[in-house]
N, C-alpha and C positions, 0 to 999 in steps of 0.2 A: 323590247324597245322601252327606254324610261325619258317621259315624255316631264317635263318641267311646269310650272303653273304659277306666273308671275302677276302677284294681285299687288295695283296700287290707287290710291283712293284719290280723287281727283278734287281741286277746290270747292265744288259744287257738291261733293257728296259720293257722288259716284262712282262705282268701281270700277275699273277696267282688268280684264283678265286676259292673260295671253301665253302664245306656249310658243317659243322660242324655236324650238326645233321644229316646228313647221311652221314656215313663215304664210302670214295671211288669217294666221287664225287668234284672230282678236275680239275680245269683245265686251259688253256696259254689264253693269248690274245694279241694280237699288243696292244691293248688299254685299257684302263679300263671299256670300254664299250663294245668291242667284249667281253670281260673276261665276266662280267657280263652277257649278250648275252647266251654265252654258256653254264654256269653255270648254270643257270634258264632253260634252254634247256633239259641239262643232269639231274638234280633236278627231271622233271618233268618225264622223261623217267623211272629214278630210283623208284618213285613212282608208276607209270602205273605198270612197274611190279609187284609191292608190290600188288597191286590193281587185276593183273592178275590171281598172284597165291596166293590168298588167305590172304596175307600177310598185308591186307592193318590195318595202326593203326587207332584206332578210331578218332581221334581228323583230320582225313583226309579226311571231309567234307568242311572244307573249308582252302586256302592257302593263307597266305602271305607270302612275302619275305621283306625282311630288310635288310640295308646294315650297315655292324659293323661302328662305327665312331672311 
């Protein structure tokens, strides 16, 4: 599964980070490395449950992440 990691820096400073292919998982960061940080955090959570209940998609043997350019 190649999961995507779309960082973009908000008027305020702030980063937001999000992964596309699973919708819902978004989120802030002081930096574009907290953002990142997090994001792969949450990513992975969102999966586990996938994995938990049943849910999990084939191609979810193995993960990369990628960051948009």
């Amino acid at each position: 599964m190649r999961l995507t990691i779309r960082l973009l820096r908000e008027t305020d400073g702030r980063w937001i980070g999000d992964v596309p292919e699973l919708p819902g998982v978004t989120v802030y960061g002081a930096t574009a490395e907290e953002a990142t940080i997090k994001v792969k955090a949450l990513a992975l959570r969102v999966i586990a449950e996938e994995i938990e209940h049943g849910e999990m998609r084939p191609d979810a043997d193995t993960l990369q992440f990628s960051t948009a350019a």
